[in-house]
Every structure is written in structure tokens, then in C-alpha cells.
C-alpha positions as a Markdown table, in Angstrom:
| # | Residue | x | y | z |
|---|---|---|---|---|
| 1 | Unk | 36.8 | 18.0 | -77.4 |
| 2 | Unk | 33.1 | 18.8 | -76.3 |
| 3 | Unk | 32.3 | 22.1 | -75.1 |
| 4 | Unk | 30.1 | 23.1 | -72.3 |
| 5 | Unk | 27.3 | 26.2 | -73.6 |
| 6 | Unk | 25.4 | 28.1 | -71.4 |
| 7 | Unk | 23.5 | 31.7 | -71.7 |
| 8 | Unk | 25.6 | 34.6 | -71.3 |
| 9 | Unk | 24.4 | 38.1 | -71.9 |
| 10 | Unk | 27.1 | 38.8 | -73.9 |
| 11 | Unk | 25.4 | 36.8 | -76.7 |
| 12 | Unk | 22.3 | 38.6 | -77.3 |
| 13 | Unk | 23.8 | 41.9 | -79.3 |
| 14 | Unk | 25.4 | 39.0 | -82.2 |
| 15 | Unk | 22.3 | 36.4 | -82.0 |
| 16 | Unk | 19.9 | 39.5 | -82.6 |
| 17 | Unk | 22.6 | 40.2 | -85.2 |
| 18 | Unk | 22.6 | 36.6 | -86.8 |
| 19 | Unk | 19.2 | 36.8 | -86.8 |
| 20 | Unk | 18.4 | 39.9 | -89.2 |
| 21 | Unk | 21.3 | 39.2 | -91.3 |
| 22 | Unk | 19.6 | 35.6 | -92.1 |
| 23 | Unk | 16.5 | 37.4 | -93.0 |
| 24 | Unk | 18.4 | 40.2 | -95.3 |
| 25 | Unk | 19.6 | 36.9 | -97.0 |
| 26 | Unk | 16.1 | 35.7 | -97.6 |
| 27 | Unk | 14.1 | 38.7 | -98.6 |
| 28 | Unk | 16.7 | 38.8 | -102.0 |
| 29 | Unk | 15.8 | 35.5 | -102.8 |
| 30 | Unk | 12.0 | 35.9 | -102.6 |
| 31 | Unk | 11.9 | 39.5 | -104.1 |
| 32 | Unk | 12.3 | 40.1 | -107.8 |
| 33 | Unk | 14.9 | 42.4 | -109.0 |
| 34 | Unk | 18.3 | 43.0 | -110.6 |
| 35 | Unk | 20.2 | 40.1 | -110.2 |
| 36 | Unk | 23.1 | 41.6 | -109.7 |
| 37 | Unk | 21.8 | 43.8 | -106.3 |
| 38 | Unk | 20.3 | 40.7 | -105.4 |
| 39 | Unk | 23.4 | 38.5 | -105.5 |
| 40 | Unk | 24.9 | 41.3 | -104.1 |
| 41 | Unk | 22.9 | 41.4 | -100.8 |
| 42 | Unk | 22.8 | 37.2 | -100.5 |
| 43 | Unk | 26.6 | 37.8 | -100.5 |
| 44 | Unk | 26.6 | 40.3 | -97.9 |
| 45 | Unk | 24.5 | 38.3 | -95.6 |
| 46 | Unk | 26.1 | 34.7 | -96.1 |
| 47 | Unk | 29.5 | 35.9 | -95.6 |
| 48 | Unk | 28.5 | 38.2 | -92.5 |
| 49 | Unk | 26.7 | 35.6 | -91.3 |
| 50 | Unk | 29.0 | 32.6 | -89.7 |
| 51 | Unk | 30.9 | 35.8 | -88.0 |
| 52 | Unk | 27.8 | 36.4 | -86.1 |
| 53 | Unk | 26.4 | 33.1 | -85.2 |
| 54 | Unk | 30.2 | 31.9 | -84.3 |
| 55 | Unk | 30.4 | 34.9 | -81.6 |
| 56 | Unk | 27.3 | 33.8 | -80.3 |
| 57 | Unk | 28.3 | 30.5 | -79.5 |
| 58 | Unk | 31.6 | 31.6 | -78.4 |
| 59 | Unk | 30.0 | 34.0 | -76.1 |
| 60 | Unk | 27.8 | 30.9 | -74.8 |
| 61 | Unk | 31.0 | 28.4 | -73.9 |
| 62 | Unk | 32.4 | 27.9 | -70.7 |
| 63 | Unk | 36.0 | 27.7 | -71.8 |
| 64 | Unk | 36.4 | 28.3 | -76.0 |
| 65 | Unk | 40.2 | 28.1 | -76.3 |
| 66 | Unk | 38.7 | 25.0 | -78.4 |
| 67 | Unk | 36.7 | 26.9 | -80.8 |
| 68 | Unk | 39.3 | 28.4 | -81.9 |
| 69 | Unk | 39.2 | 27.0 | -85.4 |
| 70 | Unk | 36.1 | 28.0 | -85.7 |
| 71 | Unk | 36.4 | 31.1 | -85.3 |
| 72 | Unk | 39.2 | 31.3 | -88.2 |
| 73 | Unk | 36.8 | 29.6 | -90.2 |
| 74 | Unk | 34.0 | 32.6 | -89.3 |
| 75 | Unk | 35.8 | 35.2 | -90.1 |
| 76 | Unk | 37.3 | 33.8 | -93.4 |
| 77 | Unk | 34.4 | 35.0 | -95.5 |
| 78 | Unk | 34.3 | 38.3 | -93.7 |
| 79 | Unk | 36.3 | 40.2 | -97.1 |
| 80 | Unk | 33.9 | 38.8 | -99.3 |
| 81 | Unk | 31.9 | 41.4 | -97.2 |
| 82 | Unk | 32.9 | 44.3 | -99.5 |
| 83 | Unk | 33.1 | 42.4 | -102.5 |
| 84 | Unk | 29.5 | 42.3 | -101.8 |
| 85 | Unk | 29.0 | 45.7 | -100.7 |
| 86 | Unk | 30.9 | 46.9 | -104.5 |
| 87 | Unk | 28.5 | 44.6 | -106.2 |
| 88 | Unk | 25.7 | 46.4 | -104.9 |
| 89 | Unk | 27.0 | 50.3 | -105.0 |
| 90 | Unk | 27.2 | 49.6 | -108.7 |
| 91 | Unk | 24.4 | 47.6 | -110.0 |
| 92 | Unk | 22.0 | 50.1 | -108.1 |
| 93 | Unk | 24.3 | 53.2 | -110.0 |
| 94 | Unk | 24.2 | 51.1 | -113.4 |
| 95 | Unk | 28.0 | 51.1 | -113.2 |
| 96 | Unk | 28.6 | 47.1 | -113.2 |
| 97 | Unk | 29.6 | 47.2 | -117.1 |
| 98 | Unk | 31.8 | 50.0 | -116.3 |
| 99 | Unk | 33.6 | 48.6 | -113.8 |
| 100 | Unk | 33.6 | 44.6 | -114.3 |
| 101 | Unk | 37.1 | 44.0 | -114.4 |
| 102 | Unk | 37.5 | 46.0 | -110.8 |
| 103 | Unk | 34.5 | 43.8 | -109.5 |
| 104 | Unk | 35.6 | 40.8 | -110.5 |
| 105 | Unk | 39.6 | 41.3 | -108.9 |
| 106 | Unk | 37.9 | 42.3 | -105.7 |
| 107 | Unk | 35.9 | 38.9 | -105.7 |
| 108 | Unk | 39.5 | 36.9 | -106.6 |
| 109 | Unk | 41.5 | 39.1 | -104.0 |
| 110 | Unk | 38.9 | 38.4 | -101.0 |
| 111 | Unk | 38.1 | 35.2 | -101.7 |
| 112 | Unk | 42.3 | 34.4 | -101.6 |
| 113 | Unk | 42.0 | 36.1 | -98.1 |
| 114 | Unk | 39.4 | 33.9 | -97.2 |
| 115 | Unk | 41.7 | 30.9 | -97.5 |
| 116 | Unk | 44.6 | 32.7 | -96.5 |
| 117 | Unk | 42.8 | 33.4 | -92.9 |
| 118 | Unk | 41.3 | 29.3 | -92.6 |
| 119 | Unk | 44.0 | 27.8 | -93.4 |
| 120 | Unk | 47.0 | 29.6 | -91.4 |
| 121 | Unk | 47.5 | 31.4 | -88.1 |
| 122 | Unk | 49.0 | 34.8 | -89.5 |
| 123 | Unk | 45.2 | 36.3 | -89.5 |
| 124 | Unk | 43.9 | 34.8 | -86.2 |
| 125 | Unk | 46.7 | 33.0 | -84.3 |
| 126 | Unk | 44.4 | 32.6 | -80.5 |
| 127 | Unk | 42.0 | 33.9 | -78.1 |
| 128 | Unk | 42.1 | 36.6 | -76.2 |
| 129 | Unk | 39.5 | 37.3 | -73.0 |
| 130 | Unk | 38.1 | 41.1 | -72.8 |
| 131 | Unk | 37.0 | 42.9 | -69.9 |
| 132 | Unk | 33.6 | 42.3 | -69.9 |
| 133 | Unk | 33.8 | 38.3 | -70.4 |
| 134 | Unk | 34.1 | 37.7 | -73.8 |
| 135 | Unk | 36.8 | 35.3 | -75.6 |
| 136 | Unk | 37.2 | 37.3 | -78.9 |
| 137 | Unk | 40.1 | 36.4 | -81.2 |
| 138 | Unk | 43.7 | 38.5 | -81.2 |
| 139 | Unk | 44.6 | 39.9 | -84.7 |
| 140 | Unk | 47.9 | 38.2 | -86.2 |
| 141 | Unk | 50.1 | 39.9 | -88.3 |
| 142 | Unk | 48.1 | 39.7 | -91.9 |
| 143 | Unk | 44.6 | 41.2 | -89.8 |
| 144 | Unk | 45.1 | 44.0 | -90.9 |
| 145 | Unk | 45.3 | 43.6 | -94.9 |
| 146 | Unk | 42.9 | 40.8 | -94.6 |
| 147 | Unk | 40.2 | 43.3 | -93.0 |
| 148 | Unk | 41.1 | 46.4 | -95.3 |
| 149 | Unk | 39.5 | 45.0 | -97.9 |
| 150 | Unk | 36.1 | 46.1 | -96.6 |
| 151 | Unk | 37.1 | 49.7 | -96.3 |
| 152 | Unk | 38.6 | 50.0 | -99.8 |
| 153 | Unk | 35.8 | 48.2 | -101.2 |
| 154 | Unk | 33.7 | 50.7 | -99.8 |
| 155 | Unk | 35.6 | 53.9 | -101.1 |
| 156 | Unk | 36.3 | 52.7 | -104.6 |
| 157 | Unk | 32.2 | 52.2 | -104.7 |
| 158 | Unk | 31.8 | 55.5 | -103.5 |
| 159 | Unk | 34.2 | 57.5 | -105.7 |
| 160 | Unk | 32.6 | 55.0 | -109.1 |
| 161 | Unk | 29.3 | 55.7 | -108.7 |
| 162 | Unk | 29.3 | 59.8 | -108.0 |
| 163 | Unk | 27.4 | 61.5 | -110.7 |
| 164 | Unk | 25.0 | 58.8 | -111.4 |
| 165 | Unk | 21.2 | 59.1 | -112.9 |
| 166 | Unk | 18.7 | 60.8 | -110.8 |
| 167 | Unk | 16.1 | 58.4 | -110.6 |
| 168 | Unk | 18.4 | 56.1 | -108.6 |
| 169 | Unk | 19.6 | 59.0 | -106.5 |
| 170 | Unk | 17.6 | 57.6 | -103.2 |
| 171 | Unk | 19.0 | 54.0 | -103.8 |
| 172 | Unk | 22.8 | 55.1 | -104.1 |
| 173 | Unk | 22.4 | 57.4 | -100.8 |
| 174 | Unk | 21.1 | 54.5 | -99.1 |
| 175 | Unk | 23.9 | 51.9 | -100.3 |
| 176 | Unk | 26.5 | 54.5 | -99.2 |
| 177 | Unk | 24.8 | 54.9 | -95.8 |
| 178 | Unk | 25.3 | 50.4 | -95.6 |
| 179 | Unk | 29.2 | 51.1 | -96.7 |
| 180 | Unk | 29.7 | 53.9 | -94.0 |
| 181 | Unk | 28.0 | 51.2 | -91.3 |
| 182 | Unk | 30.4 | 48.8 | -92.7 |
| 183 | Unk | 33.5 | 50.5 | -92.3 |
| 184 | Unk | 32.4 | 51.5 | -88.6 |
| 185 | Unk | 32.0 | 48.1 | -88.3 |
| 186 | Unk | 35.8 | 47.4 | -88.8 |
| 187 | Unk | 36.5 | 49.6 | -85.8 |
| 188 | Unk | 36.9 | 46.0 | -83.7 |
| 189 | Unk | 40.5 | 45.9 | -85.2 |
| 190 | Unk | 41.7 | 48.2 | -81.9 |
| 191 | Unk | 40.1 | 45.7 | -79.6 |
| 192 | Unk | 41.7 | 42.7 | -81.6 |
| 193 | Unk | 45.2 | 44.2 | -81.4 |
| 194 | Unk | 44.7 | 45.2 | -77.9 |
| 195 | Unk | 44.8 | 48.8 | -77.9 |
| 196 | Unk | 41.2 | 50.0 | -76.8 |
| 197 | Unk | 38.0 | 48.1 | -75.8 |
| 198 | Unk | 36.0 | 46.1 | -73.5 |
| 199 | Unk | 33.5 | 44.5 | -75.8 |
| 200 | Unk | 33.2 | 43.7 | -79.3 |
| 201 | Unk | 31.2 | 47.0 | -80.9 |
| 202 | Unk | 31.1 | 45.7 | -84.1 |
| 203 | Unk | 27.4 | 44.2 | -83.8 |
| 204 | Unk | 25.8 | 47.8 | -83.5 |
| 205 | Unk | 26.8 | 49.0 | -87.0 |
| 206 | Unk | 26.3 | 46.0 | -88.7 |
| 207 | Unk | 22.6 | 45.7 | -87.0 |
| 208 | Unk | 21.9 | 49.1 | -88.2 |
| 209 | Unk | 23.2 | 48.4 | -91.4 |
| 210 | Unk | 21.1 | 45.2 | -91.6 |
| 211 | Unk | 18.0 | 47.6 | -90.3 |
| 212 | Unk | 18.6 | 49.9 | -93.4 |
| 213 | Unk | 18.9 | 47.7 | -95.6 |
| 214 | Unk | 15.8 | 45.8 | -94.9 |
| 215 | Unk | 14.4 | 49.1 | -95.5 |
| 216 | Unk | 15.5 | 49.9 | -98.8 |
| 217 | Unk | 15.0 | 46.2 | -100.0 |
| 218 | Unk | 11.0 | 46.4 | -98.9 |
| 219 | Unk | 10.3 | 50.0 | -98.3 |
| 220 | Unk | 12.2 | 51.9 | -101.1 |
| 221 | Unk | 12.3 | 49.0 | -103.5 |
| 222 | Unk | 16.1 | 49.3 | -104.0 |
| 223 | Unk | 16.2 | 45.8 | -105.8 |
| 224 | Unk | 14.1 | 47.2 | -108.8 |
| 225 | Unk | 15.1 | 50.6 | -108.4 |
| 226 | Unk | 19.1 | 50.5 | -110.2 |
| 227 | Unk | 20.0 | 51.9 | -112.6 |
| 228 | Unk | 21.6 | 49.0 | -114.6 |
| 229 | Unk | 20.5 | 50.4 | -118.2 |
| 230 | Unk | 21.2 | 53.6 | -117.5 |
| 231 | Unk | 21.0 | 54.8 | -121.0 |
| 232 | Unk | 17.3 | 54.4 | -120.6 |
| 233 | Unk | 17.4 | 57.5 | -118.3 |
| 234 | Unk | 19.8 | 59.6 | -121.0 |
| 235 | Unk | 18.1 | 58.9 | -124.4 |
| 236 | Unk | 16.6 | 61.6 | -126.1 |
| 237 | Unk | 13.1 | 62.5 | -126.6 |
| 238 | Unk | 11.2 | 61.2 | -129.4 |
| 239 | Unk | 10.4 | 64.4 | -132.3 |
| 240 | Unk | 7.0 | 65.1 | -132.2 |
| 241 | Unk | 4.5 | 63.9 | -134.3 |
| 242 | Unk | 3.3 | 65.7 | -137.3 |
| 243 | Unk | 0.2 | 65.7 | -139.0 |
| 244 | Unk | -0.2 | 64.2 | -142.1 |
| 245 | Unk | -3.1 | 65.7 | -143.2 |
| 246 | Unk | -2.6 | 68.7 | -145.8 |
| 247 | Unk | -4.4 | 71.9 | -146.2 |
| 248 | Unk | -6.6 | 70.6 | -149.1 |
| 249 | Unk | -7.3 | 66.9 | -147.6 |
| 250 | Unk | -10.7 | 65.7 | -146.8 |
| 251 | Unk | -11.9 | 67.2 | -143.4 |
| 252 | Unk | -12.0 | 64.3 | -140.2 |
| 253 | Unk | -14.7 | 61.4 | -141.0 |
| 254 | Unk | -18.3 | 62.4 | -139.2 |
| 255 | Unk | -17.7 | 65.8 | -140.9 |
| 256 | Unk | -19.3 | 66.6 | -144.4 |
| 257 | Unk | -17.6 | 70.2 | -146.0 |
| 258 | Unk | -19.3 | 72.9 | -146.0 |
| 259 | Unk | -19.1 | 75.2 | -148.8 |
| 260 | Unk | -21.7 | 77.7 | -147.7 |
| 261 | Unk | -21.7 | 78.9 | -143.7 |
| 262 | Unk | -24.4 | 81.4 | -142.0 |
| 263 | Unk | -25.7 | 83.9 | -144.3 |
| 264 | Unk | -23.6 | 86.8 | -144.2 |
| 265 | Unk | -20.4 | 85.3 | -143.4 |
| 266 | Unk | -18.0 | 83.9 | -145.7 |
| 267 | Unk | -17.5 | 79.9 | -146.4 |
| 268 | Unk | -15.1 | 78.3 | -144.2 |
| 269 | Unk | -12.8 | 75.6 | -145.1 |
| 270 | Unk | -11.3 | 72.3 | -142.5 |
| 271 | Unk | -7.6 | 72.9 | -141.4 |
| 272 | Unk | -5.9 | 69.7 | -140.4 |
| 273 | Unk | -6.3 | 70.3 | -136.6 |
| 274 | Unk | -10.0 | 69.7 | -137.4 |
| 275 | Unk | -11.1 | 73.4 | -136.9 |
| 276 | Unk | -12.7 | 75.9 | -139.4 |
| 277 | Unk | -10.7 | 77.9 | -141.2 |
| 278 | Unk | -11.6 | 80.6 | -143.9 |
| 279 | Unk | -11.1 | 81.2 | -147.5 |
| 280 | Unk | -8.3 | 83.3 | -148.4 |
| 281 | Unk | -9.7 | 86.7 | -149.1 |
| 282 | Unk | -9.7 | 86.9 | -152.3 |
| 283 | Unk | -11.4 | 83.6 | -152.5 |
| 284 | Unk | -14.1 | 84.9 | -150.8 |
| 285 | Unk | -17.9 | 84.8 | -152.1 |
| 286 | Unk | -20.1 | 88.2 | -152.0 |
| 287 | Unk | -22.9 | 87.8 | -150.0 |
| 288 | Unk | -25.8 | 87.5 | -152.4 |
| 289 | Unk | -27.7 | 91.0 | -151.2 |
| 290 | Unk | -23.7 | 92.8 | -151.9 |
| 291 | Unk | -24.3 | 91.1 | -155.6 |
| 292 | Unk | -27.5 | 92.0 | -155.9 |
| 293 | Unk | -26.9 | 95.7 | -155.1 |
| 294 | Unk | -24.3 | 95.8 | -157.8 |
């Protein structure tokens, strides 16, 4: 059934959204760094993404009741959201080897609640028109569980990666900064069950996630900045070097020995460290006048 689209000001918040979360997709994949942040981030945006750009169009139709599939299939991916969001928390902590059984449930759980939500009505079962003009869908009886997993993501990251190394101290405070955004961000669910709300807030968080992120990707260099081999960080100094020159070896090359030193002073010998030392006392020679006086 064709739709009629149209501008509505109720669009621009999630295309200005759309937009920055397609370039925090492509800044990972043209900067170097750990793979694992990077993936991490490409998750983020891709599965963010179709949320946005769907709303946007939603917001543009006339009447769309139709769309309504579409919008299941939009916010499907919208779990994998803190999969990501785990994936990144540890590989900037070096905590991904730690925790790669956790990671790796999270990914299996979400991406079952991806299908779970486009392929049945117990996540998104209709539309629902809010105050301010704007069909948004109404939460079914899974929403719930099926958003939670954002939240929980967040938290486990949180409490896993305390203590971590210094040097990636800035990175973690920033990633903990996107997971507070991200939970905000889940604050829609009152609108969706119709308890509070006139608009869909959800877009301000997540563009202010997307903001600091952008920022820690180009600014603070959080892609090269984990702490994946964090051993690095905890290895113990190297002993110090020790000389292997003895008290009797040959003095530094360029330097000839010199048996005899100013008249009236007694001969001085090389130490390794390359400066003069004198004779033990009682190697000492007598100044020729002392001998002669004798």
C-alpha cells in the first residue's frame, strides 16, 4: 500500500539523529585501532541506526498504520545496542579475555530478541498517536525484557571494568558516560506503555551520546587508547644495568693511563665510570723531593 510523505517538524530531532549515528559508523572503519572497540562502535551505530531513519519516515507519512512492519523491523536490532555498548566498555578496560563467555551470551541473547520482536506482535503489536502528532509504536507484552537488555548490558560493563589500568582511565570514563546516555535513552518505554509523554525523548540522549563519542573516537583517540594487553601496563621494571668493566680493566678507548699525575700529587688510576680514582694509600709513590730529603 503506498504511502503519502511529507515534511513534518517532528522529523528533524531523529534525521539529525540518523545522520551522526551514520557517521559514528564510518569514522571506525576509516580509523585504525583495536578491533574489538571498533567492531564495537560499527555495532552500535548499525543497530541504532534503522530506529532512527524509520521514525523519520514515520514522522514524514500522512497515515503510517501501514508502516507498521517496519517499524518492528527497526527496532529489532535495537538489543544488539548493548551488546555493543559491553563490547566496547571492555576492550577499552582490556577486560574482553576476562569476560568472553559473558560477551558472547549477550550477543546470542539480543540477537534472539531481535527475531523475537520481527517476527511476532508480543514486542510491538500497533501504533499509537502522541500528543504532539507523532505515530510511535505501543509496547506489547515482551517490550519490556526485549528493551532491558540495554540497561543490564550497561551495568554489568560498569561493575567489570572498575579498577582497571590508569592509562585508559579517560577512555573508560568516557564509555561509561555513552552507557548512562544509553540507559536515559530507554526512558521512551513510559511513552510506549502510555503512562507519560508527548513526544518521543529518546533522540536527545542518543544524539549526545553520538556527540561524545565522536569525540572520544577523533579527539581522545579512544580506539587506540584500550587497554587490551593490559599486562603491558603491570610488568615490572627491567634491573638495571651493571657495568661490566672491573676495577683493574683498561680505562675507556681515547684514554691512555696515566701512571704519573701533576707533580706533587699522587698517580691516579680509571674507575669503571670513566673518572680518576687514586691509588690505595699505601700504594702511593713519594713525591721525589720527600725521597730525596730522606
Amino acid at each position: 500500500m503506498p504511502v503519502e510523505l511529507g515534511f513534518h517538524l517532528t522529523a528533524i530531532p531523529f534525521a539529525v539523529l540518523a545522520v551522526g549515528l551514520a557517521a559514528m559508523a564510518a569514522v571506525p572503519a576509516v580509523v585504525r585501532g583495536d578491533p574489538v572497540v571498533r567492531l564495537g562502535f560499527v555495532m552500535i551505530a548499525l543497530c541504532a541506526l534503522p530506529w532512527a531513519a524509520a521514525t523519520t519516515l514515520v514522522a514524514c507519512a500522512d497515515d503510517p498504520r501501514p508502516m507498521l512492519p517496519l517499524m518492528r523491523a527497526s527496532f529489532a536490532p535495537l538489543p544488539l545496542v548493548g551488546a555493543g555498548l559491553l563490547m566496547v566498555m571492555l576492550g577499552v578496560a582490556g577486560r574482553v579475555d576476562d569476560h568472553r563467555r559473558v560477551l558472547v551470551a549477550s550477543i546470542l541473547i539480543n540477537a534472539g530478541l531481535m527475531l523475537l520482536c520481527a517476527a511476532s506482535a508480543t514486542v510491538i503489536p500497533s501504533m499509537q498517536l502522541t500528543r504532539w502528532g507523532l505515530w510511535y509504536p505501543r509496547a506489547g507484552a515482551l517490550y519490556g525484557l526485549f528493551i532491558a537488555s540495554i540497561p543490564i548490558c550497561v551495568v554489568y560493563g560498569a561493575w567489570a571494568t572498575r579498577g582497571g589500568p590508569l592509562p585508559g582511565a579517560g577512555a573508560r570514563r568516557a564509555m561509561l558516560a555513552v552507557g548512562a546516555l544509553a540507559v536515559l535513552a530507554v526512558g521512551d518505554v513510559l511513552l510506549m506503555y502510555g503512562v507519560f509523554g508527548v513526544y518521543p525523548m529518546s533522540w536527545l540522549p542518543s544524539l549526545v551520546a553520538v556527540v561524545v563519542s565522536l569525540h572520544a573516537m577523533l579527539a581522545r583517540d579512544v580506539l587506540r587508547s584500550r587497554g587490551s594487553s593490559a599486562a603491558r601496563w603491570s610488568r615490572p621494571p627491567s634491573p638495571p644495568r651493571r657495568c661490566s668493566r672491573s676495577a683493574g680493566s683498561r680505562p675507556p678507548p681515547g684514554r691512555r693511563r696515566s701512571w704519573r699525575s701533576r707533580p706533587g700529587s699522587p698517580p691516579r688510576r680509571w674507575s669503571p665510570s670513566g673518572a680518576p680514582r687514586a691509588w690505595p694509600r699505601w700504594r702511593r709513590r713519594q713525591p721525589a723531593t720527600a725521597r730525596s730529603r730522606r
